[in-house]
KOLDRENDO-535685 format. One line per field, with one value per residue (C-alpha): x, y, z; residue number from 1; residue in one letter. Coordinates in nm, 4 decimals, m for minus. Layout:
X	X:...
Y	Y:...
Z	Z:...
k	NUM:...
r	A:...
***
This chain:
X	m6.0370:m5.6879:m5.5585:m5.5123:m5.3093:m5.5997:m5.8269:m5.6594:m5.6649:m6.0664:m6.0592:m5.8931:m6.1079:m6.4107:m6.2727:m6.2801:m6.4695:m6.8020:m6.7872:m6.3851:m6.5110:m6.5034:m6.6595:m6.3976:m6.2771:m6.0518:m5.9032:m5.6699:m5.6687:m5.9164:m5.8581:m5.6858:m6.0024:m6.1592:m6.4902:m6.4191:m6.2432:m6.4846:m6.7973:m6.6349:m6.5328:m6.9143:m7.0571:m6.8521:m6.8570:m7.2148:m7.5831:m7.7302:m7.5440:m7.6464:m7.4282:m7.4899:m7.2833:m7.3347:m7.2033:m7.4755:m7.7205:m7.7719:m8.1570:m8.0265:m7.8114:m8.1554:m8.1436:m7.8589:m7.9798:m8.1775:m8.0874:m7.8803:m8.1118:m7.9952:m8.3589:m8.4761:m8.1376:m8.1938:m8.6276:m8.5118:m8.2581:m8.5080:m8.7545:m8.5854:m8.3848:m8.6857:m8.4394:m8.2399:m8.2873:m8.1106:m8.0695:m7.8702:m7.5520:m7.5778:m7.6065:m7.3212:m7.3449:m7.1421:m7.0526:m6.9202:m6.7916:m6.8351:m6.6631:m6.9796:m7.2162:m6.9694:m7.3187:m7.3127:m6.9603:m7.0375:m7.2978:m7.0079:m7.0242:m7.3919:m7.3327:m7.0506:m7.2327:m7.5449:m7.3558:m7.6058:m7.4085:m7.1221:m7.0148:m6.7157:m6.6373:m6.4873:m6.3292:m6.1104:m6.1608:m6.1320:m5.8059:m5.8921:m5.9177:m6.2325:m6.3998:m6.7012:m6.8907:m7.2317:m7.3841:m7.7376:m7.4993:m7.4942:m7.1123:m7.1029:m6.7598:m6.5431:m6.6242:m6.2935:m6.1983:m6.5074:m6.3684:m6.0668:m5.8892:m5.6823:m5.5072:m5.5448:m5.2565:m5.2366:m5.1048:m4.7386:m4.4761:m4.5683:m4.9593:m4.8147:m4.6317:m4.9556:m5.1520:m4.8943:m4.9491:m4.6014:m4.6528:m4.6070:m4.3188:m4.0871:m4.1621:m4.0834:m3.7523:m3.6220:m3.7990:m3.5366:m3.2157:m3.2752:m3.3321:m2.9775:m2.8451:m2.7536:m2.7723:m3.1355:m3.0746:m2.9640:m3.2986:m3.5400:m3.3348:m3.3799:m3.7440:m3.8384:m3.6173:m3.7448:m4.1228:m4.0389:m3.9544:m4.3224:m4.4341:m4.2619:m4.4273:m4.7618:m4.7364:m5.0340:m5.3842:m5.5724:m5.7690:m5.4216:m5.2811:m5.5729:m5.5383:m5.1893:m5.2144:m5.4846:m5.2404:m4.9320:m4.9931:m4.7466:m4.9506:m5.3149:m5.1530:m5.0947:m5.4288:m5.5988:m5.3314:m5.4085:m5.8023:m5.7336:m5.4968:m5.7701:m5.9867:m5.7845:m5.7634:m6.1273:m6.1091:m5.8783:m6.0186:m6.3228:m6.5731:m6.8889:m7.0617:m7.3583:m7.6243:m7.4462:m7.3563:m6.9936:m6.8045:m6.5293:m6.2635:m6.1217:m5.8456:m5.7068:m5.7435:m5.5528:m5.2375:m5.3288:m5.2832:m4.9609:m4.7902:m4.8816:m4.7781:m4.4476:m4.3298:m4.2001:m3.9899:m3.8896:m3.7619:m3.5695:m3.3439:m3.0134:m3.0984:m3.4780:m3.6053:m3.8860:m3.8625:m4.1881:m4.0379:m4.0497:m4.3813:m4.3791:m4.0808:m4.2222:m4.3945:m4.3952:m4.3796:m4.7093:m4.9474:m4.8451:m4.8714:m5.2376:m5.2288:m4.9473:m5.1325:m5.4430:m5.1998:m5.0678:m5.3931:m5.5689:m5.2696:m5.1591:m4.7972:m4.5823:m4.3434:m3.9958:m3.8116:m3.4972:m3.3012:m3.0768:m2.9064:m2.8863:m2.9973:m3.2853:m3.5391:m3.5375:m3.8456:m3.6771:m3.4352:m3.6935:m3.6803:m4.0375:m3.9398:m3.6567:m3.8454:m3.8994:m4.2071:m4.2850:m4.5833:m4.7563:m4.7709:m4.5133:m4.7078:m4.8811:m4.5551:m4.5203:m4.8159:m4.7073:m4.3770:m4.3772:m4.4871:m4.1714:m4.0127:m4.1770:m3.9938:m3.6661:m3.7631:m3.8476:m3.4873:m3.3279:m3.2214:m3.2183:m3.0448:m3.3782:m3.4761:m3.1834:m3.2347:m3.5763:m3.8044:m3.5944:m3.5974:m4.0334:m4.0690:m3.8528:m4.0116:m4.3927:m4.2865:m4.2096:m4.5548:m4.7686:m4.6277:m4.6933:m4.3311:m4.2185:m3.9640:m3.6428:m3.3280:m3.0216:m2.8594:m2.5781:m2.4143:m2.3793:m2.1161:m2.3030:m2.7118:m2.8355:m3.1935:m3.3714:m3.3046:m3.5491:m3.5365:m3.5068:m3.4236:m3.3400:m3.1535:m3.1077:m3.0690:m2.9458:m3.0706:m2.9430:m3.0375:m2.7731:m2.7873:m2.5692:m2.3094:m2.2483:m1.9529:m2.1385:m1.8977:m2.1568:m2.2783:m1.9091:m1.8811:m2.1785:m2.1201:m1.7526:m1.8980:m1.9235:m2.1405:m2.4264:m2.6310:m2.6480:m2.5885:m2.6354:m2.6794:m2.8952:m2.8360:m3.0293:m2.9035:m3.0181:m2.7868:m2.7687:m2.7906:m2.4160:m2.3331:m1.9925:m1.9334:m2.2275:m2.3644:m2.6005:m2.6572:m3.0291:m3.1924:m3.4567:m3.7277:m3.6810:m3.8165:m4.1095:m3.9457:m3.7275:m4.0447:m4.1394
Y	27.5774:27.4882:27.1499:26.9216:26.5437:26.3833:26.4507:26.1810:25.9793:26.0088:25.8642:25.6046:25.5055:25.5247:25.2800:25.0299:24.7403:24.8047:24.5162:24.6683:25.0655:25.1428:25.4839:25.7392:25.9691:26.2288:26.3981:26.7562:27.0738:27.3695:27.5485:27.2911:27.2491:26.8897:27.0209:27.2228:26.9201:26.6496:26.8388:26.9787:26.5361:26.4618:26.6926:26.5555:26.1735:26.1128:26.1946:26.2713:26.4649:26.4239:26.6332:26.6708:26.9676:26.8145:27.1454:27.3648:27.1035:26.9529:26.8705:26.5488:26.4255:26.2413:25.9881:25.7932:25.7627:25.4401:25.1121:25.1765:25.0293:25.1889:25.2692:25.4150:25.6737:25.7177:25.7728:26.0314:26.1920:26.2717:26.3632:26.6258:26.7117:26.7463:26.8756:26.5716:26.2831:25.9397:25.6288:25.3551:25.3011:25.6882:25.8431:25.9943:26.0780:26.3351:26.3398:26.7244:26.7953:26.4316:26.4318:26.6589:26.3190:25.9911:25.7648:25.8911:25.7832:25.4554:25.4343:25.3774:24.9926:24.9024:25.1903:24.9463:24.6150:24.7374:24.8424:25.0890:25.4208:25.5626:25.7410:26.0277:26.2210:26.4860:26.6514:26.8886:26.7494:26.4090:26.3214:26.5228:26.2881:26.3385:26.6231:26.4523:26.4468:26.4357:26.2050:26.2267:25.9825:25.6594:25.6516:25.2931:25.3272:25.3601:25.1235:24.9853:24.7823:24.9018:25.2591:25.3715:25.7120:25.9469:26.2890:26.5785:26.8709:27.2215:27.2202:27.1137:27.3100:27.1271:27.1764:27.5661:27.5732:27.3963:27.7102:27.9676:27.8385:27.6538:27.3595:27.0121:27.0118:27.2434:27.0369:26.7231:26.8531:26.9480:26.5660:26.4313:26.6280:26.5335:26.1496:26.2040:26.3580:26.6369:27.0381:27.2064:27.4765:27.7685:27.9852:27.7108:27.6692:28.0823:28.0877:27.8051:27.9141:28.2283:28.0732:27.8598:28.1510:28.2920:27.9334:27.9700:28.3223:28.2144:27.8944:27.5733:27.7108:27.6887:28.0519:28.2411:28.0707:28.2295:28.5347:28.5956:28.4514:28.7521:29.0107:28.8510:29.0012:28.8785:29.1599:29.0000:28.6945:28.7900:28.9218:28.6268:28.4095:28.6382:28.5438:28.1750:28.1931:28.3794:28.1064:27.8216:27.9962:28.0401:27.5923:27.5746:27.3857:27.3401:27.0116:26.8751:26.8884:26.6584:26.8317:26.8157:27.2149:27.3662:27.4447:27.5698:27.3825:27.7590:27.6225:27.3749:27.6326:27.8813:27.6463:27.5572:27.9127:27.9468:27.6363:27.7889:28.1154:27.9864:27.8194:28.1360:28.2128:27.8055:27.8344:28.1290:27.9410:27.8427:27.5160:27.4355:27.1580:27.2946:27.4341:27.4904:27.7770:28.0190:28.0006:27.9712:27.9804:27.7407:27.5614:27.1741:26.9633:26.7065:27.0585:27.1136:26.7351:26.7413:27.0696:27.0104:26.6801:26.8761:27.0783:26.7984:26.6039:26.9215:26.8685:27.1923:27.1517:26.8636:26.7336:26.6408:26.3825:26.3521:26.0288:25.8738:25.6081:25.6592:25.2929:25.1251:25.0872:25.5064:25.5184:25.2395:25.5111:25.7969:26.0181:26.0896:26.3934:26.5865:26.7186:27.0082:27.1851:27.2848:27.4105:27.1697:27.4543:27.6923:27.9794:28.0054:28.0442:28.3574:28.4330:28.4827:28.6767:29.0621:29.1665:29.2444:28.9026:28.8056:29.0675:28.9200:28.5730:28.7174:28.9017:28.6149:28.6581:28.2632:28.3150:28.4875:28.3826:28.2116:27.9483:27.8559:27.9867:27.6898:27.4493:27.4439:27.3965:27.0919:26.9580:27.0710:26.9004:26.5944:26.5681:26.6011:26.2868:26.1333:26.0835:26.1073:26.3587:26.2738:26.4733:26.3616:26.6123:26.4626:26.7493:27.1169:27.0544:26.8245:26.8363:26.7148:26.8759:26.5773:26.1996:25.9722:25.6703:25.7252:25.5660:25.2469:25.3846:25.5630:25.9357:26.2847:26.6223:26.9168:27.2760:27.5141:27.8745:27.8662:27.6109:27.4859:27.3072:27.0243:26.9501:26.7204:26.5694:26.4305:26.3562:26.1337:25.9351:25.8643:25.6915:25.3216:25.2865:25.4522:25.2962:25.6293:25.5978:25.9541:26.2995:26.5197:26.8959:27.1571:27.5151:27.7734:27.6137:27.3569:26.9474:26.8115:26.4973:26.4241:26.1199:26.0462:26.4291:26.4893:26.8755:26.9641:27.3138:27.3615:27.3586:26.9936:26.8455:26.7439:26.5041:26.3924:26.3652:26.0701
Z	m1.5607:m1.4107:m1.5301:m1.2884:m1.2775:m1.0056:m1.3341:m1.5012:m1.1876:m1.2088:m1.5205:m1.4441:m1.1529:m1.3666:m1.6431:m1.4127:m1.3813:m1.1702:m0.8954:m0.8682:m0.8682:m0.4735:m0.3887:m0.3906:m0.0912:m0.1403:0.1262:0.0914:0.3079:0.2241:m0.0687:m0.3022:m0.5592:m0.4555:m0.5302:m0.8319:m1.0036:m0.8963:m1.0409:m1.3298:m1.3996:m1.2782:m1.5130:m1.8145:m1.7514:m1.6196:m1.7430:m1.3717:m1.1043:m0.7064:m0.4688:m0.1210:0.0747:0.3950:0.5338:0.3989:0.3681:0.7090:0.6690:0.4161:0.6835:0.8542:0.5005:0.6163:1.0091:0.9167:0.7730:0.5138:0.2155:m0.1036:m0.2064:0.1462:0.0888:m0.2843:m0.2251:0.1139:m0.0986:m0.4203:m0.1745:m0.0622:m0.3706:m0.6748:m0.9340:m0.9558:m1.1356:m1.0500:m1.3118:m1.2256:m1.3641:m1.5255:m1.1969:m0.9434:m0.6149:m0.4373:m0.1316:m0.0141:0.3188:0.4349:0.8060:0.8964:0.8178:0.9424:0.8091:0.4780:0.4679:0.6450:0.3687:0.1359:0.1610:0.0711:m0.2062:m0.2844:m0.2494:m0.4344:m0.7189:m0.9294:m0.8482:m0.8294:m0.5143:m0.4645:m0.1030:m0.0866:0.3113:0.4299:0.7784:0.7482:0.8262:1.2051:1.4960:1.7073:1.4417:1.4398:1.8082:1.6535:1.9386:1.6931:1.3926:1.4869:1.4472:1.2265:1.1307:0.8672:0.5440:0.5335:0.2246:0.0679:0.0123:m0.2408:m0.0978:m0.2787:m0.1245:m0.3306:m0.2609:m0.4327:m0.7691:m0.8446:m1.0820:m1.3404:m1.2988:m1.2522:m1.5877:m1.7330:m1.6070:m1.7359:m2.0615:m2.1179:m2.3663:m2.3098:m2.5157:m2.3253:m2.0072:m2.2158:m2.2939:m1.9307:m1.8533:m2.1228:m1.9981:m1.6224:m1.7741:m1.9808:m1.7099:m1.9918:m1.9462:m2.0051:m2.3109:m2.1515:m2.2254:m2.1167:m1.8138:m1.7324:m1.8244:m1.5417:m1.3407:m1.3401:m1.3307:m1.0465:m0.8550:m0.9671:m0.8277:m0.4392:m0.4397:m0.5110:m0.3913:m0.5547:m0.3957:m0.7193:m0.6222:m0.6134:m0.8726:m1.0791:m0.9053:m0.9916:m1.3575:m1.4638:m1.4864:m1.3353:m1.0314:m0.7211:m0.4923:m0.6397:m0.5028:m0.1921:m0.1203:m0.1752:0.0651:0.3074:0.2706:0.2926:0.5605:0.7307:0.6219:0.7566:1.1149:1.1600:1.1198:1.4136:1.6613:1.4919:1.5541:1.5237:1.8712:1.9712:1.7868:1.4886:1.4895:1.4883:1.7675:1.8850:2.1666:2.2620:2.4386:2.1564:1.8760:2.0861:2.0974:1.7271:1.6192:1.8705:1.6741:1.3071:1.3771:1.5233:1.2112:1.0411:1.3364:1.3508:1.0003:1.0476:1.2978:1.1528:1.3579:1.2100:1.4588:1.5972:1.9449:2.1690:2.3917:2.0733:2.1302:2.5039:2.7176:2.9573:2.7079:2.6817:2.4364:2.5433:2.5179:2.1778:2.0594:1.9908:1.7776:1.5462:1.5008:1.4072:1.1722:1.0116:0.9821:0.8131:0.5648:0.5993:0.7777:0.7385:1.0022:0.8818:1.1518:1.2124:1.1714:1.4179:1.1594:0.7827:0.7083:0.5681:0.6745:0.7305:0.9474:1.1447:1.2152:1.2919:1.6100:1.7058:1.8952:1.6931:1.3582:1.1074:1.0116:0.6719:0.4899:0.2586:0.0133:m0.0163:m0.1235:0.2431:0.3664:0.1820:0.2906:0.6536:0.5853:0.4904:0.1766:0.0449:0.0727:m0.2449:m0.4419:m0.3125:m0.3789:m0.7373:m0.7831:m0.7393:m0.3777:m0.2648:0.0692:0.1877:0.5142:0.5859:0.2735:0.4527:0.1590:m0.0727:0.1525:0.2147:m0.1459:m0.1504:0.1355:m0.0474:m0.3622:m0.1812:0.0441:m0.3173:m0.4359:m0.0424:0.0321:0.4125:0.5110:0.6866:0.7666:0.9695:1.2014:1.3534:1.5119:1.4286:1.1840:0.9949:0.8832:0.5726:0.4609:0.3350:0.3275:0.0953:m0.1248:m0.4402:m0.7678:m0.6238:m0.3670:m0.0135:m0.1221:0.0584:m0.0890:m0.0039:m0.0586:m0.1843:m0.2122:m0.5352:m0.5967:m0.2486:m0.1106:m0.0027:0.3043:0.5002:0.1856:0.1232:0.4544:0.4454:0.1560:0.2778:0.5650:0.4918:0.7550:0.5613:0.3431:0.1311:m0.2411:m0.3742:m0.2849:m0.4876:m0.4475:m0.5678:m0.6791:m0.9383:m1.1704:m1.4996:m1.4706:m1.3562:m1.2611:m1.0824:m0.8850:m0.6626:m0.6445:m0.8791:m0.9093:m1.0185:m1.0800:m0.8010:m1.0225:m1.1556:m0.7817:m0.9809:m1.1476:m0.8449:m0.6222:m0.8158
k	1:2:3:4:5:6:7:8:9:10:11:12:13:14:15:16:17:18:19:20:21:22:23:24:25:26:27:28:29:30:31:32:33:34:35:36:37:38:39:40:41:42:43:44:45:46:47:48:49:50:51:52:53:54:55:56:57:58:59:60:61:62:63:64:65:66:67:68:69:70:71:72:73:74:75:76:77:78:79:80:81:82:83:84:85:86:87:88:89:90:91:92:93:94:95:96:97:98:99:100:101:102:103:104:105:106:107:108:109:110:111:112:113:114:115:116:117:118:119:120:121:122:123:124:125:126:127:128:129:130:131:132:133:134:135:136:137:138:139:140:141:142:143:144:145:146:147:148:149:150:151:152:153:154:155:156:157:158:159:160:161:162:163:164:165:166:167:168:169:170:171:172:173:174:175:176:177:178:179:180:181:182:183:184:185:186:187:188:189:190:191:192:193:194:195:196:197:198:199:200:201:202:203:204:205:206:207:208:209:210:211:212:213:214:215:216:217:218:219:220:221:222:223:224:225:226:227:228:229:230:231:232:233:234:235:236:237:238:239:240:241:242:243:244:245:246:247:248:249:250:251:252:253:254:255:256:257:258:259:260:261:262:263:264:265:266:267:268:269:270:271:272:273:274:275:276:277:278:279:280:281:282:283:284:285:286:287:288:289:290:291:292:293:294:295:296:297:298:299:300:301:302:303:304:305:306:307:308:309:310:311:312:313:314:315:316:317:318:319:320:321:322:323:324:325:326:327:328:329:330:331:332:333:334:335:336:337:338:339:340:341:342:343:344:345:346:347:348:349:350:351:352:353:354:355:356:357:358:359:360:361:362:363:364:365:366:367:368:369:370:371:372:373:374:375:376:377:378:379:380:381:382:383:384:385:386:387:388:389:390:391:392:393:394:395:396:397:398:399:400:401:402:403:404:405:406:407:408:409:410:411:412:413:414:415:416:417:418:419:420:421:422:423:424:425:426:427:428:429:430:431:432:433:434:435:436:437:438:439:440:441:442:443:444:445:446:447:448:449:450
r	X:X:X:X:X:X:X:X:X:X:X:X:X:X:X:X:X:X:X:X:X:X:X:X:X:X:X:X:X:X:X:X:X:X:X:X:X:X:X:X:X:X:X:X:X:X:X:X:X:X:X:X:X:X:X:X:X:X:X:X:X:X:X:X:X:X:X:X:X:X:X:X:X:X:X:X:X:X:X:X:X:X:X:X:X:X:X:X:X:X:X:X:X:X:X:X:X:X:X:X:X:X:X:X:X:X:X:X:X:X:X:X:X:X:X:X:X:X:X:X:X:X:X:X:X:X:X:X:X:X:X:X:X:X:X:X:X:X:X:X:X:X:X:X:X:X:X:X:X:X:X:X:X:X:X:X:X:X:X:X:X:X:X:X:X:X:X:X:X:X:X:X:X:X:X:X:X:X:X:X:X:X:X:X:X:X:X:X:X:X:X:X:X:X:X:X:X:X:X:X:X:X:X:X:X:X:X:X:X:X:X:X:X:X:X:X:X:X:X:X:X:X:X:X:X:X:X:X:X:X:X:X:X:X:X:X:X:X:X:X:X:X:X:X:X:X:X:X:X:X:X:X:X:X:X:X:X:X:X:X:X:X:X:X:X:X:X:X:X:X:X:X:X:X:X:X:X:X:X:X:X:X:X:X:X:X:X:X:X:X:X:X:X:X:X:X:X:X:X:X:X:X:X:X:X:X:X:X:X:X:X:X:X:X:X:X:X:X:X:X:X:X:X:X:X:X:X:X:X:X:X:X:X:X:X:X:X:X:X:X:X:X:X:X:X:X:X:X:X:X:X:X:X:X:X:X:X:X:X:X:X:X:X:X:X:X:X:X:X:X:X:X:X:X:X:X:X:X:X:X:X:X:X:X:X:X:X:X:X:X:X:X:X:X:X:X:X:X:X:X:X:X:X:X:X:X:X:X:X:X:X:X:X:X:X:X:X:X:X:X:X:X:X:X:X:X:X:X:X:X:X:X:X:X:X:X:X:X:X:X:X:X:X:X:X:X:X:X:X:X
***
């Protein structure tokens, strides 16, 4: 079983106080192990076990139709479900696949209000305006206030190097040097290196992960992005119609598939903003507004805006229409390019892809810890990756194939008309610090992201 941080989160929701203990709903794309984590937590940390697929088990949809009386919902439920047993404050209720039943989620309050169980949700869809059509569910809304939600993402480097076996010690040491702002020992600075190179080739879907870690296996890898790439087209488009059954809006997954299959070809522009006519050449942008939103709200791209001021507040400063797109996990990205690319990426090659392959694990470390990504392009002669706050402070990044020179970077922080404080750059080299650059070996974003 892969070790995940959100574990410790659970724990930490379940310590609480019961009247303060909101049901939980946590939201993340396909793939990233919400189920697997919340039943492997229910199984330690309570003596009775209910969960509900609402997917696969549409028949228990009808017990939250009525009122929603706690002991009509738990009597329907047991009905239905012989094997389980329920006992107040012992019992957990889990809710899988919850955007296919919007009452059970509505439930969530009088769960709340009762106060006898505890409730978790788990969705890949939920974030997806309009999934749910189901004109059979009354529709009563989302609990809000009476609901605690939590995203889940694929696994991070560190939950990689957790996996791979390295020990908390090791990771404690680079954590020390980037704190000191002092060099990494040589060897440990090779070996993550080297891992986090592993880590942008197979990327944070918990199934690949595993796949690769069997026999250390890029190609194993590989195969089984391919399956949940598959996986994630089949979704495209996807809702609940009024009988409660899947469907298909033909026309919306078609420009959902023409967006996603784009953003190889977007990324391997020296300028990265996304442009509609490399899908379409008459293409505009108000038909493809709808599907990258579906995209982004399936957490499974991640738009990165450009900014027209570099002053706080930065989304003050963001253009709506100028932006990025980046994979939430980098390993899917690998997934779409040729086979081959992987055994550059492993090699050592980092100006594969014209850089893109670095940059899309930047941006992916920053989306796991929920940050929002910025860049400022202010001409062709000057574009700096990422902007966040950070540390106190407003804060450039930059990706650098090696060293770097770092021309726009200077240029930026020259400018006293910036409210910019540091630049960060990333390379395959050591910890330096000189002036306000701060040079960081890629694989230490973890640490950054926070």
């Amino acid at each position: 079983m892969l070790k995940r941080k959100l574990y410790d989160y659970l724990l930490k929701w379940k310590e609480k106080d019961r009247s303060s203990r909101k049901p939980l709903v946590i939201k993340g794309s396909r793939q990233v192990g919400k189920t697997t984590i919340v039943r492997e937590f229910a199984g330690k940390n309570y003596e009775n076990v209910v969960y509900i697929d609402f997917r696969k088990m549409k028949g228990l949809r009808g017990a939250f139709s009525g009122d929603f009386d706690i002991d009509s919902i738990v009597a329907q439920l047991t009905a239905r479900m012989p094997e389980v047993k329920v006992v107040p404050g012992k019992t957990v209720f889990i809710f899988d696949e919850v955007q296919d039943c919007n009452n059970a989620r509505a439930s969530l309050k009088y769960f709340h209000l009762d106060g006898r169980y505890d409730v978790i949700c788990t969705g890949s869809m939920l974030g997806i305006k309009g999934y749910n059509r189901d004109e059979t569910d009354n529709k009563r809304g989302v609990p809000v206030g009476f609901e605690e939600i939590v995203t889940m993402h694929p696994l991070d480097f560190e939950e990689f190097l957790w996996a791979y076996g390295i020990t908390d010690e090791a990771i404690a040491i680079a954590r020390e040097c980037f704190e000191k702002r002092k060099q990494i020992p040589q060897s440990l600075h090779e070996t993550f290196l080297e891992l986090f190179r592993y880590y942008i080739c197979v990327g944070g879907m918990p199934e690949v992960v595993i796949a690769f870690l069997e026999n250390k296996d890029i190609n194993a890898a590989y195969a089984v992005q391919q399956q949940i790439l598959a996986e994630y087209k089949s979704d495209f488009g996807a809702h609940i119609d009024s009988k409660g059954e899947i469907l298909y809006d033909r026309s919306l997954r078609q420009k959902i598939l023409e967006c996603f299959n784009s953003i190889p070809a977007q990324l391997a522009k020296e300028n990265k903003k996304f442009q509609y006519s490399i899908m379409n050449k008459n293409a505009k942008g108000r038909e493809y507004k709808e599907p990258l939103e579906w995209l982004e709200d399936a957490g499974i791209i991640a738009k990165c805006h450009n900014l027209s001021l570099l002053q706080m507040p930065l989304s003050a400063y963001k253009e709506e229409t100028i932006f990025k797109v980046y994979f939430q996990d980098c390993g899917l990205l690998m997934g779409m390019l040729d086979p081959g690319t992987a055994g550059l990426v492993v090699s050592g090659d980092i100006s594969i892809f014209k850089g893109a392959v670095y940059e899309n694990v930047i941006a992916d470390a920053f989306c796991k810890t929920g940050r929002t990504l910025y860049y400022f392009s202010k001409n062709s002669n000057l574009e700096i990756d990422f902007v966040t706050f950070w540390n106190g402070h407003t804060t450039i990044i930059e990706v650098k194939a090696k060293s770097g020179d770092s021309k726009s970077a200077k240029t930026v922080l020259s400018d006293d008309r910036n409210d910019v404080e540091k630049c960060i750059k990333f390379t395959a080299q050591n910890i330096g610090e000189a002036g306000q650059i701060l040079t960081l070996p890629y694989y230490l974003v973890f640490l950054v992201a926070y």
